[in-house]
C-alpha positions in Angstrom: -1.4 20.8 -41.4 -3.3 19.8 -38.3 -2.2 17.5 -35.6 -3.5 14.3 -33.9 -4.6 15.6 -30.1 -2.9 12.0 -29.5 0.0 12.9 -30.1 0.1 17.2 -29.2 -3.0 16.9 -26.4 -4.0 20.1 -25.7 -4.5 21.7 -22.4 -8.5 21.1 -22.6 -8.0 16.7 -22.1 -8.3 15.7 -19.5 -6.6 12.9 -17.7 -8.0 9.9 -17.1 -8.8 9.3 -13.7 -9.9 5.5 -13.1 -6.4 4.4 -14.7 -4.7 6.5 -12.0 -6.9 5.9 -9.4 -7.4 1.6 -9.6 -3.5 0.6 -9.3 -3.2 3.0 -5.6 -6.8 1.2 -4.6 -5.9 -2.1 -5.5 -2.4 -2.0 -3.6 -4.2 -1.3 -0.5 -6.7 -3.8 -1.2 -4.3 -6.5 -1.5 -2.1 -4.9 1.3 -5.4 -5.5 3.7 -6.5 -8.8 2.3 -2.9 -10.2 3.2 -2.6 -8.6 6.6 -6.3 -10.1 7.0 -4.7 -13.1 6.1 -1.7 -13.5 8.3 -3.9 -13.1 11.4 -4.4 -17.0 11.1 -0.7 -17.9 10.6 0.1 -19.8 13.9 2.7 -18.2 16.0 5.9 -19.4 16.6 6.4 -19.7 20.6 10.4 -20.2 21.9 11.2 -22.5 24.2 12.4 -19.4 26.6 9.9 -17.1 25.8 6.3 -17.2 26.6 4.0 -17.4 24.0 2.6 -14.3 22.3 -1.1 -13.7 23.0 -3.2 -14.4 19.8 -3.9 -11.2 19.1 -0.1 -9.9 18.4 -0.3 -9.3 14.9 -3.6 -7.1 15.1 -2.6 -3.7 16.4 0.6 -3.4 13.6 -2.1 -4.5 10.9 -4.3 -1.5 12.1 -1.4 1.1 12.2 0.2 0.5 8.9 -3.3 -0.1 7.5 -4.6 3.1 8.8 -1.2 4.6 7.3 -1.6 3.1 3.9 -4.5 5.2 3.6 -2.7 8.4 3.7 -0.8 7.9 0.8 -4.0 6.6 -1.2 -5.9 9.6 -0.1 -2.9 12.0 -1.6 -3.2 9.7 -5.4 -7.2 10.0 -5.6 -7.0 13.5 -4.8 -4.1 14.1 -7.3 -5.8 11.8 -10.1 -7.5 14.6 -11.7 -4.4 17.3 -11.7 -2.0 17.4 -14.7 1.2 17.7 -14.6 2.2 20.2 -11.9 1.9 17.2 -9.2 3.1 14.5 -11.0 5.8 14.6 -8.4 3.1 14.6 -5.2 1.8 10.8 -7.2 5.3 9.2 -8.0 6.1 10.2 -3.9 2.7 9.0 -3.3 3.2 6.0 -4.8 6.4 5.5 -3.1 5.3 5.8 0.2 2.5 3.6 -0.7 4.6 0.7 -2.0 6.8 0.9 1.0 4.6 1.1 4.2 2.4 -1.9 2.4 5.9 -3.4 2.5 7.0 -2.7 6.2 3.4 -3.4 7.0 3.3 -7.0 5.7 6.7 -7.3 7.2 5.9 -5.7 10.8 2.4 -8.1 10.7 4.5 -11.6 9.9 7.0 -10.9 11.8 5.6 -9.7 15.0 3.9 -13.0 15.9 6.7 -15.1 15.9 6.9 -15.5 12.4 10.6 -16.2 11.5 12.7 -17.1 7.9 14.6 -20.5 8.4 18.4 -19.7 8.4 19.3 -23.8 7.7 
């Protein structure tokens, strides 16, 4: 009786490499377009403290966005590898999810940008 290859694939498929590739891609899309974004949020200047200069949230926008691309580098080169590196992606992936989230963090809040505690 012969299988489906859907359900035993053999070692000859290969995997599909847009589907793994598009969701690391379009995180660090998004993760630019919103630090892009948050260049135009006014600051928030003390009454003790100076203002910050305009240009406060541009150099941690260019550090974690030159970072996120380490991470997205490591998925598109593992897209096409089977199993053996699955663990290299889902770390990948990790990494990727949380410098876009220090990032966005280190960008809103380094201009002044604070949460209301009241």
């Amino acid at each position: 009786m012969r299988q489906s290859s859907a359900v035993y694939p053999d070692a000859t498929t290969r995997p599909n490499v847009r589907a793994r590739v598009l969701p690391a891609i379009g995180v660090l899309v998004a993760t630019w377009i919103v630090m892009w974004r948050a260049q135009s949020i006014p600051t928030l200047c003390a009454l003790a403290n100076p203002c910050p200069p305009e240009d406060v949230r541009v150099a941690p926008a260019l550090l974690f966005g030159g970072l996120l691309l380490v991470p997205t580098v490591a998925l598109i080169l593992t897209a096409q590898t089977g199993r053996s590196w699955a663990w290299m992606r889902t770390l990948s992936y990790v990494v990727l999810v949380g410098l876009a989230l220090v990032g966005l963090g280190a960008v809103l809040f380094s201009g002044g940008f604070t949460v209301p505690l009241v």
